[in-house]
Structure formats: structure tokens, C-alpha cells
N, C-alpha and C positions, 0 to 999 in steps of 0.2 A: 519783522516785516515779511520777510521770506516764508514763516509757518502760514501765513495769512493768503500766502501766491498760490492759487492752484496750479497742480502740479499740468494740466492740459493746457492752461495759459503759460508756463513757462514752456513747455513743449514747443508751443507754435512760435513763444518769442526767440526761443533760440534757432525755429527751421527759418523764422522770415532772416534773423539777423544772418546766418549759412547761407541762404539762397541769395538774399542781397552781397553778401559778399563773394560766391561764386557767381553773380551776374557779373559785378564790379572787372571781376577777372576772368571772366571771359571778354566783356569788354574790353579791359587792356590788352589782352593777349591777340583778338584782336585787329584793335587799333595797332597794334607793335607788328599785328603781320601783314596787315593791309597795308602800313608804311614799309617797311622792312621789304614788300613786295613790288610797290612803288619805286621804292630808291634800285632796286632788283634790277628792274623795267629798266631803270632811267640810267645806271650802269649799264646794263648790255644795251642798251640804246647811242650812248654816249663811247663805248667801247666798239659798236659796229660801227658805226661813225670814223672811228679813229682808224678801224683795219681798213676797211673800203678806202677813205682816202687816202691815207701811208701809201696802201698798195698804190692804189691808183698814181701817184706821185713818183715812187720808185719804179713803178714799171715805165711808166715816161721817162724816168730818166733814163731807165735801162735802154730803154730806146732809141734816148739820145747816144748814148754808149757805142749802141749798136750801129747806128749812123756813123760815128766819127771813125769806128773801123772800117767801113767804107770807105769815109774822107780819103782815111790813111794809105788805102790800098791806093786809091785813085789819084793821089800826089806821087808814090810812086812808079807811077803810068806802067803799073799792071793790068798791060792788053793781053796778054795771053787768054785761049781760050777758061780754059780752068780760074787765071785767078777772074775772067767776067762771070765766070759761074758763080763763083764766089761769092763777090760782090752784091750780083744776080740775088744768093738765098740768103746775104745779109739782109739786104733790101727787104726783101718777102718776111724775114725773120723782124724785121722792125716796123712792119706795119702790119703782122699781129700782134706785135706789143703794144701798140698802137691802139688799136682798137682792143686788147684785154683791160688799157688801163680806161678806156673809154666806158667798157662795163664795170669797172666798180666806180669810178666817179659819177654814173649816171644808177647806180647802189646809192651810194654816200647820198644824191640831188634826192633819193626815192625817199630816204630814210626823214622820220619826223623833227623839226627842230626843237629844242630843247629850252625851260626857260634861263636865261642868262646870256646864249647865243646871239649875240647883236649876229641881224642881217647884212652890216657892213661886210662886217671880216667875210661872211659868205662869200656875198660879192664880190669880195676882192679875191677870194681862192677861186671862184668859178672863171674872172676874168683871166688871171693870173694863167689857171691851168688851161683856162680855151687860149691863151695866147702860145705856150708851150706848146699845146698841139697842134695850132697851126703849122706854128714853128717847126716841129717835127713832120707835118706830111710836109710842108712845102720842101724842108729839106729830102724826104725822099723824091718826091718827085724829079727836083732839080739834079738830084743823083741819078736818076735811073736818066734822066735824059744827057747826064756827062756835063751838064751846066755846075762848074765849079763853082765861076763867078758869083751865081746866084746864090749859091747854097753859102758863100760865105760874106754876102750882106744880109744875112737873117740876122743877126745879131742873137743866136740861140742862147748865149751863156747869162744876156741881159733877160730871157725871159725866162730862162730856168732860176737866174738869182731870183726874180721876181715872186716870182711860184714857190722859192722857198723861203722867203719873206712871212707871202702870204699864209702860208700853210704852217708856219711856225706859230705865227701868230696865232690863229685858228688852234693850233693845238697847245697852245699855253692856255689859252682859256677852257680849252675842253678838259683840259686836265686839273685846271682848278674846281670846276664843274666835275667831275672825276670825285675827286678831293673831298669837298663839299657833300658830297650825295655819303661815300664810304665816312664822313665823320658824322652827317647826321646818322646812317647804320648805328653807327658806335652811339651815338648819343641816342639814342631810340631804345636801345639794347641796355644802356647803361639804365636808363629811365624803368626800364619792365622788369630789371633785377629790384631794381629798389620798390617801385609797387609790389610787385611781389615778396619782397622781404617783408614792406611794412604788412601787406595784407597775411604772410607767415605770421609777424609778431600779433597782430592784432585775435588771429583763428586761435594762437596761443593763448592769448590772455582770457578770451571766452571760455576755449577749452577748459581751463582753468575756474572762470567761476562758474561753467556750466559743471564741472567734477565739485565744485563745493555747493552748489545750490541744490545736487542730486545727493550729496551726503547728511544736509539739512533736511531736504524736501522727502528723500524716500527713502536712502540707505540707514540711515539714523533711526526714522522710524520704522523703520521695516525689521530692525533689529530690536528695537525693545519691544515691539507687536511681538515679535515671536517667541522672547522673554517671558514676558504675559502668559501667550499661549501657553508653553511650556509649562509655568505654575500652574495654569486654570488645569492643562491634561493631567500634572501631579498632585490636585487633589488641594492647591493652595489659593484659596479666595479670598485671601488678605492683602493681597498685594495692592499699593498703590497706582492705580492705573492714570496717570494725569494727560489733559487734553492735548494736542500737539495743533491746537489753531484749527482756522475755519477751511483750510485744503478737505483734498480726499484723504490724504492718512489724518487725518482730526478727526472726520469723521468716521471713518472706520474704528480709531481708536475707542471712540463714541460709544461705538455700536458693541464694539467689543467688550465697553464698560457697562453699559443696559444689558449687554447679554447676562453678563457676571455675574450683575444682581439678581436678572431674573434667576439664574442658576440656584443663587444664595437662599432666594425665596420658594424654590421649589423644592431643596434639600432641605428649608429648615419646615417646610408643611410635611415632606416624606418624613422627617424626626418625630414631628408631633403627632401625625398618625401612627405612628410604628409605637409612639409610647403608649397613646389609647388603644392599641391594639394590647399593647401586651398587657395593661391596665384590664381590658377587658376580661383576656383569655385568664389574666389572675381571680378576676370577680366569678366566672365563669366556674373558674377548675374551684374556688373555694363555694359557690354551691351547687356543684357536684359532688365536692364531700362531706355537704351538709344535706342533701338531697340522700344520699348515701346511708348517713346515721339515721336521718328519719326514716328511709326504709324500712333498714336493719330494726327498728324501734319500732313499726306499724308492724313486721313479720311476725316478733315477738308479742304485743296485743292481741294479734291472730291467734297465735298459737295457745294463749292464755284465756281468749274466749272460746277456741275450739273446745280446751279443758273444764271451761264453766259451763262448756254446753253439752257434754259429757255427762257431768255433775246433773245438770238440770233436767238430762235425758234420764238418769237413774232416778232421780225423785220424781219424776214423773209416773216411770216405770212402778216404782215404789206406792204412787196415791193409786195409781188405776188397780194395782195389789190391792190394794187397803179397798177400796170403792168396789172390787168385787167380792172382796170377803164382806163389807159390808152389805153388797145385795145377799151375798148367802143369808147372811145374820138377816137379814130383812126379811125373806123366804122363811127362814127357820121362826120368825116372829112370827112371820103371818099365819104359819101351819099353829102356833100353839097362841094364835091371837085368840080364836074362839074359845080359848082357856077363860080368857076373863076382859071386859072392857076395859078393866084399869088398865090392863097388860096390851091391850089394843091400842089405847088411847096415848100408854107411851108408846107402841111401838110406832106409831102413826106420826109421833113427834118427833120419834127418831129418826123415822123416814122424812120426814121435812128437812130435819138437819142433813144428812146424807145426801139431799137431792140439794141443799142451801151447797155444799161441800164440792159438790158434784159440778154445777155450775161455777164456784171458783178454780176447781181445778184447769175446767176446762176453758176458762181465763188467762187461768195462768201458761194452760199450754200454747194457746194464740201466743200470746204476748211472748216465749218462747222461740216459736215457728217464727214472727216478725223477726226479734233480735238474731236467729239465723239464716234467715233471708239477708238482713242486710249487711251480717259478719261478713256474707259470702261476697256481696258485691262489693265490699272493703277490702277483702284477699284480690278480688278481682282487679278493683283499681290501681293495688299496692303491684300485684303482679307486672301490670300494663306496664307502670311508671318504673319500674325495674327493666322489663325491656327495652322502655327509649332510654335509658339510660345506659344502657350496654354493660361494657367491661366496667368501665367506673362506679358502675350502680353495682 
């Protein structure tokens, strides 16, 4: 199945499966920091919360603190200038604490509520703390104007238990809320190691058949392709070249096997011309040196009619002899023809023959002159074909 997958579809199936699983995780990662950022928010939310009101709570009390040192001066009916001075920048000292714990409870009132935070407990720490503050300026007041009496029907210790009642309560639940938010963290964190883990195992196991689908699909054949090669560049076109499936390396293999053949088919037509070649240049060089003999074999006819025409030139030479002492003898007849008819009559006869003789000679010389006319243009021929023949000839 796998020789059958092209290799650009497995490509894309493994970038979507990669990209879908780097989407997956950046999603989770995140989802894990949008929450992780939320619960962030909703700790320091829930922790300013907690610092504004503590503060705001202890510095009230500090206050009240600050007050009862007053009390105390003032039960010991410290009139003296100094200890009213005293008293004086206690006074002054506890209604800026006063109003600093006024500024973080009115922090704490700014700050957003949280879900889980029932509005009761609120309620009850805002009334709680506005009844402690009263309680604390009435008690300055009643100080600075030396009203003891008054200052000790406030009943301040009922409205500080009160307030810390209330603000205990408040901070039990804020700290289970607290609690809550730092274990969802944990559980949130615990949840992204484990997607992440499985999304590790999961990259693993692709990795994995993506490294054996490339050892099928391309390493595999990419090594006997160049096996192949190898033989084909050493001169070996035997080798079994078999298909590797309908992908790119099948068809390349393909291609590589049509090449082969063609290769096979063009060495063995270069064989079979090289043989008719050399078939030829054999047929060739053997009539050349038959071309050669017959020369050598016309040179010597040449040379043998040049000798017969030598011969032919001397009897020639020889009748036109003969034919001139015959006109002498004919002369000489004729001077002693008027000797006698009879002697006339042969010499007259004679002369016919001589002149019958006379005209075969010169027969025979034509027919001569021919046959040396055309010796010559037979040397002539033999010559020519002796020079395209060259060295071999």
C-alpha cells in the first residue's frame, strides 16, 4: 500500500497531521494561559482584597490602641502641661489612623467582587467596620473634650469583637477562594503537562512512521535507483530493474528501466553496424587485392602487346622491304618488258600480284595502327585505375 502513496500526498498528510497537532497545542497552551492568567487576576484580586482589609482592620485597631493610651493618661489625671501635650499628639496620632484605615477599606469597597463572595459577609464587615469607626472618632472626640463618661459608654470592645467576627468570616472564605483558584493553577498545569505529554507521545509515534514511510517511500528506493545507476555507468545492462509501485520513485524507476532498454537497443544497432562495417572494409580490402592482381595482370598484356607490336612493326618494316624491291623488280621488268610480250605479259601479272600484295599489306598495317590505338587506351585505362587505387593498387 505504501509503494502505491505518492510521496507529495504523504508530504501534505504528514504537514496537515503537524500543523493540526501544533494548532491543538497552541491551543492548549493557550487555553492553560488564559486560565493560568485568570486565576493570576483572581489571586492578586483576592490577595489585594485581603491586604487593604487586614490593613484597614489593624490599623483601626491600632487606633483603638492609640486611644486607650489616652484613656490611660487621662485616668491618671495627667493635667500637667506636657502630659496634655501628649495626650494632645495621641489624639492627632489616632485620627490619622483613623482616616489611613479609612483609605484602604474604601481600596478593599473599590476593589471588584469575586465569584463565591456572598454580599452578606460584605455587609456585615462594612457595617461591622463603619460601627468601629464610629466608635473610634466618637471616642476621640469625647477625649479631646475630657468627657470620660462618654468615651466609656461606647462600648468599643463590643464593636471591635464585632468587626472581628466579621472580618474573620470574610477572610475564611477568601481564603478558601484563595485555595480554590491556586489548586485550579495546579490542576490546570497538571492538565497541560499531560496534553502535552500525550501530544509528545503522539509527534513520537508519527515521527516514527513518518521515518519508516520515508524508508519505504524514498530512502529504500533511492538506494537501489542508484545501485542501478551504478551498474548502468559500469557497463552492466543486465540487471534486474523491478517497479517500486505507481508513486514518483516507480516511476522514475520506470523511466530508468525504458531508458536501459533504450540504451540496450542502441549498443546493440552500434554492434551491428560496427560489424557491417568491418564486413565491408573486409569486402573492400579483398577487392583491392583483387583489383590489384588484375592490374598487375593487364600491365603485363600491355607489355606483351607492346612486344607483339614491335614484332608487327618489323614485318611491317620487312613487306614495305619486300614491296620496294618489288617496285625495283617491276622497273627492271618494265625496262626489259619490250624484250618480249610473253615477258610483258608476265611482268604485267606480276604487277597485279604486287599491287593484290600491296593492298593487303596495307590492311594489314590499318588493322595494326587500330590494335595500337586501342593497346594505348588500355595502358591508359589500366594506368587511371592504378591511380585511384593508390598505395594498394
Amino acid at each position: 500500500m505504501l509503494k502505491n502513496l505518492k510521496i507529495t500526498h504523504g508530504i501534505a498528510a504528514v504537514l496537515v497531521v503537524f500543523v493540526t497537532l501544533l494548532t491543538l497545542t497552541g491551543f492548549l497552551f493557550y487555553n492553560g494561559v488564559s486560565k493560568a492568567d485568570k486565576n493570576f487576576v483572581a489571586a492578586e484580586q483576592l490577595t489585594l482584597q485581603q491586604q487593604h482589609l487586614s490593613d484597614a482592620v489593624k490599623t483601626l485597631i491600632k487606633t483603638r490602641v492609640t486611644i486607650n493610651r489616652v484613656a490611660i493618661r487621662f485616668l491618671k489625671n495627667q493635667q500637667d502641661p506636657k502630659s496634655l501635650a501628649a495626650m494632645a499628639a495621641l489624639l492627632e496620632q489616632a485620627g490619622k489612623s483613623a482616616a489611613a484605615a479609612d483609605a484602604d477599606f474604601k481600596a478593599w469597597q473599590a476593589l471588584p467582587r469575586k465569584e463565591g463572595q456572598g454580599e452578606a459577609q460584605a455587609t456585615q464587615v462594612q457595617t461591622a467596620y463603619q460601627q468601629m469607626r464610629d466608635t473610634m472618632l466618637a471616642s476621640i472626640t469625647f477625649l479631646k473634650q475630657g468627657n470620660y463618661a462618654g468615651y466609656g459608654n461606647l462600648e468599643a470592645q463590643a464593636a471591635q469583637d464585632q468587626l472581628d467576627s466579621a472580618y474573620e468570616a470574610w477572610r475564611a472564605v477568601n481564603i478558601q477562594l484563595m485555595k480554590a483558584s491556586s489548586e485550579h493553577n495546579q490542576r490546570s498545569l497538571t492538565d497541560a503537562l499531560w496534553a502535552l505529554l500525550t501530544i509528545g507521545l503522539i509527534t513520537g509515534v508519527i515521527g516514527v512512521a513518518v521515518w519508516i514511510g520515508l524508508q519505504k517511500l524514498l530512502i529504500g528506493p533511492l538506494g537501489r535507483l542508484t545501485g542501478h545507476m551504478r551498474a548502468i555507468s559500469g557497463g552492466d545492462l543486465t540487471s534486474d530493474i523491478q517497479h517500486e509501485g505507481r508513486n514518483e520513485m516507480g516511476l522514475l524507476i520506470q523511466e530508468l528501466q525504458q531508458m536501459r532498454d533504450a540504451l540496450v537497443v542502441t549498443i546493440t544497432s552500434v554492434d551491428d553496424a560496427t560489424r557491417s562495417i568491418f564486413t565491408g572494409a573486409a569486402e573492400i580490402s579483398a577487392g583491392s587485392t583483387d583489383l590489384s592482381s588484375r592490374t598487375e595482370q593487364q600491365a603485363a598484356a600491355l607489355e606483351q602487346t607492346a612486344a607483339s607490336m614491335e614484332q608487327l612493326t618489323s614485318t611491317v618494316k620487312l613487306n614495305a622491304d619486300n614491296a620496294q624491291q618489288a617496285t625495283t623488280v617491276a622497273k627492271e621488268a618494265s625496262a626489259t618488258a619490250m624484250q618480249g610480250g610473253e615477258t610483258v605479259a608476265r611482268v604485267i601479272a606480276n604487277m597485279d600480284q604486287i599491287s593484290e600484295s600491296s593492298n593487303q599489306i596495307a590492311g594489314i598495317i590499318a588493322i595494326i595502327d587500330s590494335i595500337a590505338f586501342q593497346t594505348n587506351i588500355l595502358a591508359l585505362n589500366a594506368a587511371v585505375e592504378a591511380a585511384r587505387a593508390g598505395e594498394q593498387g
